[in-house]
C-alpha positions as protocol buffer text, in pm:
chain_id: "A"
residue {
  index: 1
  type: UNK
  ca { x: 10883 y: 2286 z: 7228 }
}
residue {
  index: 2
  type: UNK
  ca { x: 11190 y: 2402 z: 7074 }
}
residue {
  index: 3
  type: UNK
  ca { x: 11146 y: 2537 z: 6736 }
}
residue {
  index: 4
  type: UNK
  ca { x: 11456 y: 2431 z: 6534 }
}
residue {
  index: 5
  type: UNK
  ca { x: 11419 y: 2767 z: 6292 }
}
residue {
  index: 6
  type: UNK
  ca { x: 11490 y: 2602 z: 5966 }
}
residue {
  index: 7
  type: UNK
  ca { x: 11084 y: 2611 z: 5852 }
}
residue {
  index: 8
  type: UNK
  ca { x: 10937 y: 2982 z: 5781 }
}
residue {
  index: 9
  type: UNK
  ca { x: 10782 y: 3192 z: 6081 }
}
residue {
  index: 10
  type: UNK
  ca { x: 10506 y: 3046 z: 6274 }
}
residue {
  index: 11
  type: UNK
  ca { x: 10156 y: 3101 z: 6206 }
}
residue {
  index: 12
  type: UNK
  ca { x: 10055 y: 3465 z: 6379 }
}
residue {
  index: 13
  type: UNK
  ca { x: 9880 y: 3494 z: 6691 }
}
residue {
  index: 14
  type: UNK
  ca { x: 10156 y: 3160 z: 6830 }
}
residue {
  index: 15
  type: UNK
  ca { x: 10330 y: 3443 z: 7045 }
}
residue {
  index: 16
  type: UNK
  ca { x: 10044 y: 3506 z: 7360 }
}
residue {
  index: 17
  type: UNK
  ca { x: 10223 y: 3762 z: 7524 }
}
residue {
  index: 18
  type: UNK
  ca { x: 10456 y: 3932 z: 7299 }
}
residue {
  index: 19
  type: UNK
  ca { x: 10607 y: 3990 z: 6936 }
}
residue {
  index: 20
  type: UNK
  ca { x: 10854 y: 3764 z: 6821 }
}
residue {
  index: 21
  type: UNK
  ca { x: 11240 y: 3819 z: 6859 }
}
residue {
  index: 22
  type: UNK
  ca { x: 11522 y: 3723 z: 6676 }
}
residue {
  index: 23
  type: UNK
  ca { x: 11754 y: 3479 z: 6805 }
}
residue {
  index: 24
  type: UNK
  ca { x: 12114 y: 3340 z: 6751 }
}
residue {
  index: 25
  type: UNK
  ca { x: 12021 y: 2989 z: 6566 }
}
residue {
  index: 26
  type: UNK
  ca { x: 12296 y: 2786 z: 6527 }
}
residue {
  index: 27
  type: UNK
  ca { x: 12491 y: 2388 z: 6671 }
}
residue {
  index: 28
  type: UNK
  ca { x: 12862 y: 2369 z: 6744 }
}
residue {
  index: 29
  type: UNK
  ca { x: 13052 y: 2066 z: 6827 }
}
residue {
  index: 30
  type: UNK
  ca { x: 13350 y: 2313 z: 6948 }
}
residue {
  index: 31
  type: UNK
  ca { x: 13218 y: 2459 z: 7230 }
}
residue {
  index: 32
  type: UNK
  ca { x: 13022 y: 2801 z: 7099 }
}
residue {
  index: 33
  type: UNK
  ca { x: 12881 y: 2932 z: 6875 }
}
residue {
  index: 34
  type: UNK
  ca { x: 12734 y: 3301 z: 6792 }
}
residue {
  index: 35
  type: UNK
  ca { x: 12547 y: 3319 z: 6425 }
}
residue {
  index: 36
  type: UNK
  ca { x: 12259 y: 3260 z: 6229 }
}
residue {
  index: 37
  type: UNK
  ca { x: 11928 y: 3363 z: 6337 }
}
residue {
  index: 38
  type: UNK
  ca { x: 11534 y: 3259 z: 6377 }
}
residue {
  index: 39
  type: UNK
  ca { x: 11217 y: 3433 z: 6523 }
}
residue {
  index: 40
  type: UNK
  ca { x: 11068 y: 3314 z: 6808 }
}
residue {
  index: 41
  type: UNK
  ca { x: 10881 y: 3368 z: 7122 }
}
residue {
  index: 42
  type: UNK
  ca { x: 11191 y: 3333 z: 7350 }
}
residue {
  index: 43
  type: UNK
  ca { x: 11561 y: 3238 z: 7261 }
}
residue {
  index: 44
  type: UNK
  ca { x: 11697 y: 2911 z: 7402 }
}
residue {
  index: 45
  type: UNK
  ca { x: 12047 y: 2801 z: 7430 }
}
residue {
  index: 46
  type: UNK
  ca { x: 12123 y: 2453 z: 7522 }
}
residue {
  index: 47
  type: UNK
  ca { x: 12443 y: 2299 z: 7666 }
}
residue {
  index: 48
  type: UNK
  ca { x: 12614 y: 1929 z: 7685 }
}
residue {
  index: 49
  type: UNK
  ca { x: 12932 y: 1890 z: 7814 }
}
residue {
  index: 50
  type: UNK
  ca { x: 13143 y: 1587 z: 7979 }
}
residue {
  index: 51
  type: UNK
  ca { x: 13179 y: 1598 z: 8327 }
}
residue {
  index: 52
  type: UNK
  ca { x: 13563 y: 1587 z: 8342 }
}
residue {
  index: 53
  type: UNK
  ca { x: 13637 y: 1805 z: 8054 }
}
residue {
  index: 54
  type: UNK
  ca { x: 13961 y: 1688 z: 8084 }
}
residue {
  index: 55
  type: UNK
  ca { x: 14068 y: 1393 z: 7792 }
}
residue {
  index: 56
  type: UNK
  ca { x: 14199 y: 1487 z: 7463 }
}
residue {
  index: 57
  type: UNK
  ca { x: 14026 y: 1391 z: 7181 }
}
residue {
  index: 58
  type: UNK
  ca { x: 14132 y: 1390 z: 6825 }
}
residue {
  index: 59
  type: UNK
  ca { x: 13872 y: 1598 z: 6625 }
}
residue {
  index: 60
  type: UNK
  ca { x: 14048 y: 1609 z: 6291 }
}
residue {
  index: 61
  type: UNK
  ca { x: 14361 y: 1503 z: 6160 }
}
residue {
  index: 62
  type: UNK
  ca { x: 14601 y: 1602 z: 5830 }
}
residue {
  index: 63
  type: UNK
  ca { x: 14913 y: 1529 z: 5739 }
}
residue {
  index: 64
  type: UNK
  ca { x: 15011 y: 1829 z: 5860 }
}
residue {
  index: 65
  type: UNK
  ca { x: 14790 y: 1923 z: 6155 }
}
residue {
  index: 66
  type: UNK
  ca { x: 14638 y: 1750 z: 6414 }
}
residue {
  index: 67
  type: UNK
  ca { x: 14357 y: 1922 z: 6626 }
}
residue {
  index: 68
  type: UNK
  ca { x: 14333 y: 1835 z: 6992 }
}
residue {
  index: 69
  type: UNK
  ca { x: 14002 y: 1947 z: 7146 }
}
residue {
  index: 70
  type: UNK
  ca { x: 13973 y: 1892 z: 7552 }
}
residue {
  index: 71
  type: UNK
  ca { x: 13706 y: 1996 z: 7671 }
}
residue {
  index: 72
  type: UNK
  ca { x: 13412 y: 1829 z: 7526 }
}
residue {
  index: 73
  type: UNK
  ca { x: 13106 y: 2051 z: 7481 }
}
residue {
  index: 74
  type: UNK
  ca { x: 12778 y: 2085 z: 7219 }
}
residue {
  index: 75
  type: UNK
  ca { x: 12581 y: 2393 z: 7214 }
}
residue {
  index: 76
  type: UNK
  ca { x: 12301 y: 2461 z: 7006 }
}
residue {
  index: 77
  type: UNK
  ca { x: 12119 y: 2800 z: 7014 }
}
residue {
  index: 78
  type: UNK
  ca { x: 11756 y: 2880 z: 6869 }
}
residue {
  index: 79
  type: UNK
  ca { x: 11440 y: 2956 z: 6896 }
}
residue {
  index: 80
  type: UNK
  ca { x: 11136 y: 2835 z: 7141 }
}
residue {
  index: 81
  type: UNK
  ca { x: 10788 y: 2894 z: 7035 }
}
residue {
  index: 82
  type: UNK
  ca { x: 10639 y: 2903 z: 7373 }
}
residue {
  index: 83
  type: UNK
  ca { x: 10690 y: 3206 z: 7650 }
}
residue {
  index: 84
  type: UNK
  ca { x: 10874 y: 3063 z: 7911 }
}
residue {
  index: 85
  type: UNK
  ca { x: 11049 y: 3263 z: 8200 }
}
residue {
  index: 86
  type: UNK
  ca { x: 11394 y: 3393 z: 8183 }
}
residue {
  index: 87
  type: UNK
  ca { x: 11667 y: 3165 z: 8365 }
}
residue {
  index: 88
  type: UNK
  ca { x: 11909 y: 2843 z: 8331 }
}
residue {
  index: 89
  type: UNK
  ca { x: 11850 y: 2483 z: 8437 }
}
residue {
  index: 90
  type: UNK
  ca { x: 12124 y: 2245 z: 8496 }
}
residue {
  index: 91
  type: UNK
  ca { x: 12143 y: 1873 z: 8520 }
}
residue {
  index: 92
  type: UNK
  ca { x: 12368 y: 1631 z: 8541 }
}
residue {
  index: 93
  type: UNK
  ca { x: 12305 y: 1253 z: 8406 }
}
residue {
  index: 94
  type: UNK
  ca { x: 12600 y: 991 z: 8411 }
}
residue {
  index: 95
  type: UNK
  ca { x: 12924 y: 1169 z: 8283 }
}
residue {
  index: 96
  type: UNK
  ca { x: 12734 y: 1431 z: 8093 }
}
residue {
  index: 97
  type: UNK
  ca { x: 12622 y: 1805 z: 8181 }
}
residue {
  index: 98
  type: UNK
  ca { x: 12329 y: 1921 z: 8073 }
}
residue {
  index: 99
  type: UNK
  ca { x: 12260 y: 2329 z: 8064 }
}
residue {
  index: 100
  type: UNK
  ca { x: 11938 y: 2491 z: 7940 }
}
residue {
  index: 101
  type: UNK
  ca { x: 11884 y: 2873 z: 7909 }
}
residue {
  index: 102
  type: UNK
  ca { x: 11580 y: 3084 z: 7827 }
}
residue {
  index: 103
  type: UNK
  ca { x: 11569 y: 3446 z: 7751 }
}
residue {
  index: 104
  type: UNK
  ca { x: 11322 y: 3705 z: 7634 }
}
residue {
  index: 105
  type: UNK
  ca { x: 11525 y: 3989 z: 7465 }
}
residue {
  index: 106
  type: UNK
  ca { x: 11677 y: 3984 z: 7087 }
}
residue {
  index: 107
  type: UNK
  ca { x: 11988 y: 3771 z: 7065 }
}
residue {
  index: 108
  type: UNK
  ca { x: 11995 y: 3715 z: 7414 }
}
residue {
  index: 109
  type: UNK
  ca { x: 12146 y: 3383 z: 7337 }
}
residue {
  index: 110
  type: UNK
  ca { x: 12467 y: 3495 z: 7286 }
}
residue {
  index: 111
  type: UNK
  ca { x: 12756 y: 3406 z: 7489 }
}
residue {
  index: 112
  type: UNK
  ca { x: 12834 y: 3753 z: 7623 }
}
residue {
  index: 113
  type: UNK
  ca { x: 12462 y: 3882 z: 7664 }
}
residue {
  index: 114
  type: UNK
  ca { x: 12408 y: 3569 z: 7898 }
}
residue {
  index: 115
  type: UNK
  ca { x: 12702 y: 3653 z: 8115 }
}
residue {
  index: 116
  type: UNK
  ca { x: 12575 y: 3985 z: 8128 }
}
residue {
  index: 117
  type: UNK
  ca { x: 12242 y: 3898 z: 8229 }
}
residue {
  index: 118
  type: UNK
  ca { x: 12363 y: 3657 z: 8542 }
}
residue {
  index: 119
  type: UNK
  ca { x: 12240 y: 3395 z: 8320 }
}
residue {
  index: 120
  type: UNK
  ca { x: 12588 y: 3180 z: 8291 }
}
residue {
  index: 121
  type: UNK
  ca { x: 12891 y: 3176 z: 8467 }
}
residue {
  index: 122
  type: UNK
  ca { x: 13203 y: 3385 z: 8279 }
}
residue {
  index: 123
  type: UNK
  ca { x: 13419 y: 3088 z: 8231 }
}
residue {
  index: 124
  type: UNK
  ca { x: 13184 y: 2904 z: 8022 }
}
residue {
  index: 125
  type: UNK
  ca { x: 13176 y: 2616 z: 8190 }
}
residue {
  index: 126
  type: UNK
  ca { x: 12939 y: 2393 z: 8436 }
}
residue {
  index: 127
  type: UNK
  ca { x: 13030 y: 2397 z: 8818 }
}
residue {
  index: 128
  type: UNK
  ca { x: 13100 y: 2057 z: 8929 }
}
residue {
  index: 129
  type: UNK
  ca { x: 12983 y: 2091 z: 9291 }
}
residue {
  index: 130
  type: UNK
  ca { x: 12817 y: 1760 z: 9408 }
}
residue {
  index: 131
  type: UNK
  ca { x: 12435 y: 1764 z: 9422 }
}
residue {
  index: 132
  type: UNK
  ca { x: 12284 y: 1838 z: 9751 }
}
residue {
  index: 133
  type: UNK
  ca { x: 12163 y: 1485 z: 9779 }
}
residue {
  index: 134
  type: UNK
  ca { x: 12513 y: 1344 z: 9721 }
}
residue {
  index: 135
  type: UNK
  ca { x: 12652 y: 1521 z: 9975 }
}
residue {
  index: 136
  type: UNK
  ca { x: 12397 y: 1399 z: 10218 }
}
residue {
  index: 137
  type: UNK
  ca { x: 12492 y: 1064 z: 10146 }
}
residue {
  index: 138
  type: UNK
  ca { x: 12872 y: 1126 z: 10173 }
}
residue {
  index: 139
  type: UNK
  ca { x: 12801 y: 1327 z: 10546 }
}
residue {
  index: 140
  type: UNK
  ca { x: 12635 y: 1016 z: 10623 }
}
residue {
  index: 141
  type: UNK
  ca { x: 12897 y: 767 z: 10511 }
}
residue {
  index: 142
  type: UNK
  ca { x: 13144 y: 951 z: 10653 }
}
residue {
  index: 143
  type: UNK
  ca { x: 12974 y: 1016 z: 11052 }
}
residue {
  index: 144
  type: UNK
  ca { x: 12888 y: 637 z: 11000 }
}
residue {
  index: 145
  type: UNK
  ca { x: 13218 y: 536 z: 10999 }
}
residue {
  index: 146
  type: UNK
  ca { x: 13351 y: 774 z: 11263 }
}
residue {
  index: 147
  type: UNK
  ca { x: 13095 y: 662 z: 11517 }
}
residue {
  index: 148
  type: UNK
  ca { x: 13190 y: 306 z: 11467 }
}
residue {
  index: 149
  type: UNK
  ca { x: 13565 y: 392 z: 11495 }
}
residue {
  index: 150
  type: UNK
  ca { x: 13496 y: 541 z: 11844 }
}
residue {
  index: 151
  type: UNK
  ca { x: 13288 y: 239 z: 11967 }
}
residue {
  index: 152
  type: UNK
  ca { x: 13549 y: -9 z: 11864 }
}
residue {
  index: 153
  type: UNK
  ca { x: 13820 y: 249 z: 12045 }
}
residue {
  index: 154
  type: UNK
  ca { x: 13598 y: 296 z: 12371 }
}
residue {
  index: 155
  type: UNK
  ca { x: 13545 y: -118 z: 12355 }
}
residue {
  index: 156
  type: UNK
  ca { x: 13928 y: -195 z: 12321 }
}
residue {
  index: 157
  type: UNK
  ca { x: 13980 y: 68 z: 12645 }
}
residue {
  index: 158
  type: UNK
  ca { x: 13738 y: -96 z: 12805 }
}
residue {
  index: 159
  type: UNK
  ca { x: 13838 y: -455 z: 12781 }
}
residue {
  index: 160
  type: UNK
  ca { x: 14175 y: -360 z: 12868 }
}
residue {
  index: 161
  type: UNK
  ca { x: 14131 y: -116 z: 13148 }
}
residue {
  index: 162
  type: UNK
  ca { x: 13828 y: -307 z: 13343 }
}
């Protein structure tokens, strides 16, 4: 349960283990944000980004000034009511990125205390190695292919040879 820290502090006694600690609470459509801030049991930060970070978009436009964002990415930081452990999640569905953080210190959702902590890479940005299982496919695929490539070759040498 993510607690969206617009409502007052939760009733006393929700924290099990632990007092509450302030948190960065805030959403960006530009890729980060740092400000605002909630109580909570841990602080969360949540990620979306595309997968190819690599159109430009139009974001706003003036007469005078156009604004070109490329890489596509929503954050939103806050608050979780619930004591989780410490670490990052990713997942990837279709063309998004999905990345999902949880610390247990005071503003630990900031950019720079997660790259600190080990939590997130310094770039700010989602690896886009293949999942395990997709490579397992491709190896697959790929051996498929070269073992009928040598049984067609060894047949052709044998038809002509014998």
């Amino acid at each position: 349960l993510i607690n969206d820290c617009s409502t007052s502090q939760p009733a006393a006694g929700i924290y099990l283990l632990g007092e509450a600690i302030t948190c960065f609470d805030c959403h960006s459509d530009q890729g980060t944000c740092n400000d605002g801030e909630c109580d909570g049991a841990v602080c969360i930060k949540m990620e979306t980004s595309n997968k190819d970070n690599g159109s430009l978009k139009v974001i706003h436009s003036t007469v005078r000034q156009t604004l070109l964002f490329s890489e596509r990415r929503t954050v939103h930081k806050g608050c979780g009511d619930e004591i989780e452990e410490s670490g990052c999640q990713q997942s990837g569905f279709g063309s998004k990125w999905t990345s999902r953080c949880v610390c247990e210190r005071s503003l630990c959702n900031g950019d720079a205390a997660l790259i600190a902590a080990g939590l997130e890479p310094s770039s700010g940005t989602i690896t886009s190695s293949m999942p395990i299982t997709q490579l397992a496919l491709l190896s697959f695929v790929l051996f498929f292919i070269a073992v009928s490539c040598s049984l067609l070759l060894i047949n052709t040498l044998c038809v002509h040879c014998c």
